[in-house]
C-alpha positions, 0 to 999 in steps of 0.5 A: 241868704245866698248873693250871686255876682256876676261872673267875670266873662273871659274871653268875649263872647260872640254872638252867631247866627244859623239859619234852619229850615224854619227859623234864625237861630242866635247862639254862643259858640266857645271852645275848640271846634273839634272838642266834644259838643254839649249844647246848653239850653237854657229856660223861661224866663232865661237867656244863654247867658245863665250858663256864664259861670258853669261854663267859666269852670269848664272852657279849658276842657276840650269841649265845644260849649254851645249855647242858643237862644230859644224861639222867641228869646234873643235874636232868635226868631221863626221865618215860617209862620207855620212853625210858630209857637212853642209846643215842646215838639217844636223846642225839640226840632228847633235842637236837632235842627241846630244840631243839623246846620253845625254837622253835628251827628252826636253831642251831649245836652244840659237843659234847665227848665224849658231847655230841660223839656226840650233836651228830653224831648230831642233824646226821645226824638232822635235817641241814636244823636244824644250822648248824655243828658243832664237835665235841672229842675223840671223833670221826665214823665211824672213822679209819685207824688201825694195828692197833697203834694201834686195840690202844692204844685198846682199852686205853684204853677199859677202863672200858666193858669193865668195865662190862659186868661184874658187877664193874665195874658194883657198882665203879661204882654203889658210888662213882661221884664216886671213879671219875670222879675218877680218869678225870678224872685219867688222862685229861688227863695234864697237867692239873691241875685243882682239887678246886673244879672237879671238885666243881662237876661232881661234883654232876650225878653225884648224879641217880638215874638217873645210873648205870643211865643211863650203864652202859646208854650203854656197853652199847648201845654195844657191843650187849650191851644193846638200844635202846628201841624209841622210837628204833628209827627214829632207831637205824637212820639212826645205825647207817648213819653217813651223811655229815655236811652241816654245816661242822665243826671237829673238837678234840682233845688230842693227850695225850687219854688216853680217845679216842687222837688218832691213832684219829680220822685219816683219819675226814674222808671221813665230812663231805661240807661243810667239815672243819678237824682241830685237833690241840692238842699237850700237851692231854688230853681236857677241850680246853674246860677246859684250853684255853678260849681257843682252843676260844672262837676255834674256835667263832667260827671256825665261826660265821663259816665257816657265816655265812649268810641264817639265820632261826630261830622265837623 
């Protein structure tokens, strides 16, 4: 069975705030200020700080390494009650305008989970701003699967069926460090991680708006709760699946017990540049946490595979 520590963090991490249009949005922000930018999204239930150990491999490099808390997590918060909820539209604005308040006109993105969603959703949005994408564990568009296969996953997703449910969701607002405990646990079935790691995590989820935020994500997802108006524009280019333009590289755990590996096959027709598939064998749904080495060399894969004349506004 594999144990992860947690890793020893040097230098301090400071905490930054920026105010958007619609929200307040906390972030980590490491690395020379002129360097290449590559924002880190993290997923559910997640915080920046999953990053910790990819990043410890790559602070020395020349890249600006930018890490927010999503809506709901952290001390990220919406202002506008307009702009509530989580639909992937809103995750995906939520980057651009991230990206906006640092003047930043192009930059990479790594994305697991939500933040995977969310990264695919800013490269179809804003395609012309994104240099590079490497997104883990939950993919683009739909793969190939069987009919078996496609029954597995239904499986596996039971905790979004739940929450549709009066049930599941008094479960989930009564306790939801307990529950997303126990999804950490079932799904990386190999990995063992500490009680240190996860109560780091574990903080983010303490954010008010941290339940309705996430129930409202699942719920739109599967069209039982409707979109804000605000995003109705970016909703509709999302709803569509365009192609993705930019270089990607996709990561998951072929022991991913959330997002099944064998769901996401087939879904290359959906970049229309380069598409690397990585596969890691004995690997669950956290690849950032249980293998940061190699996700580090992925990243730098990709910087180098999308090396080109880049200019961005400091």
């Amino acid at each position: 069975m594999k144990k992860m520590s947690m890793p020893a963090r040097t230098p301090e991490q400071i905490e930054k705030t920026i105010h958007t249009g619609v929200a307040e949005i906390a972030y980590l922000d490491e690395g020379p200020q002129t360097g290449t930018p590559i924002i880190f999204l993290h997923g559910f239930p997640d915080d920046p700080k999953t990053w910790d150990s990819v990043i410890d491999e790559i602070r020395h490099e020349n890249f600006r390494l930018l890490r927010p808390w999503q809506r709901g997590a952290g001390r990220s918060r919406i202002m506008d009650q307009a702009a509530s909820g989580a639909q992937v539209a809103a995750l995906a604005q939520d980057v651009l305008d991230f990206a906006d308040g640092l003047a930043l006109r192009r930059f990479f993105l790594v994305g697991h989970d939500w933040g995977s969603r969310a990264a695919h959703g800013v490269a179809a949005l804003a395609p012309e701003r994104v240099i590079g994408l490497v997104a883990l564990a939950t993919g683009y568009g739909s793969g190939t699967p069987s009919e078996e296969v496609k029954l597995r996953q239904e499986q596996a997703f039971w905790y979004q069926w739940f929450f549709q449910t009066p049930h599941g969701r008094q479960t989930f607002e009564k306790d939801p460090k307990t529950f997303c405990e126990y999804l950490w646990r079932t799904w990386s079935p190999e990995w063992r991680f500490t009680r240190e790691e996860y109560e780091v995590a574990a903080r983010s989820f303490s954010n008010p708006q941290f339940v309705e935020t996430v129930l409202h994500y699942y719920s739109h997802r599967w069209k039982s709760a409707e979109g804000r108006t605000v995003y109705a524009r970016q909703q509709e280019i999302l709803d569509a699946s365009p192609p993705i333009l930019a270089p990607t590289i996709f990561v998951c755990g072929a022991a991913d017990a959330c997002n099944l590996a064998e769901f996401s096959r087939g879904n290359e027709r959906f970049y229309d540049s380069s598409y690397r598939r990585v596969e890691i064998p004995g690997v669950g749904h956290f690849p950032q946490r249980e293998t940061p080495g190699l996700i580090a060399q992925i990243v730098r894969e990709l910087v180098q595979l999308a090396s080109v004349a880049v200019t961005w506004s400091k």
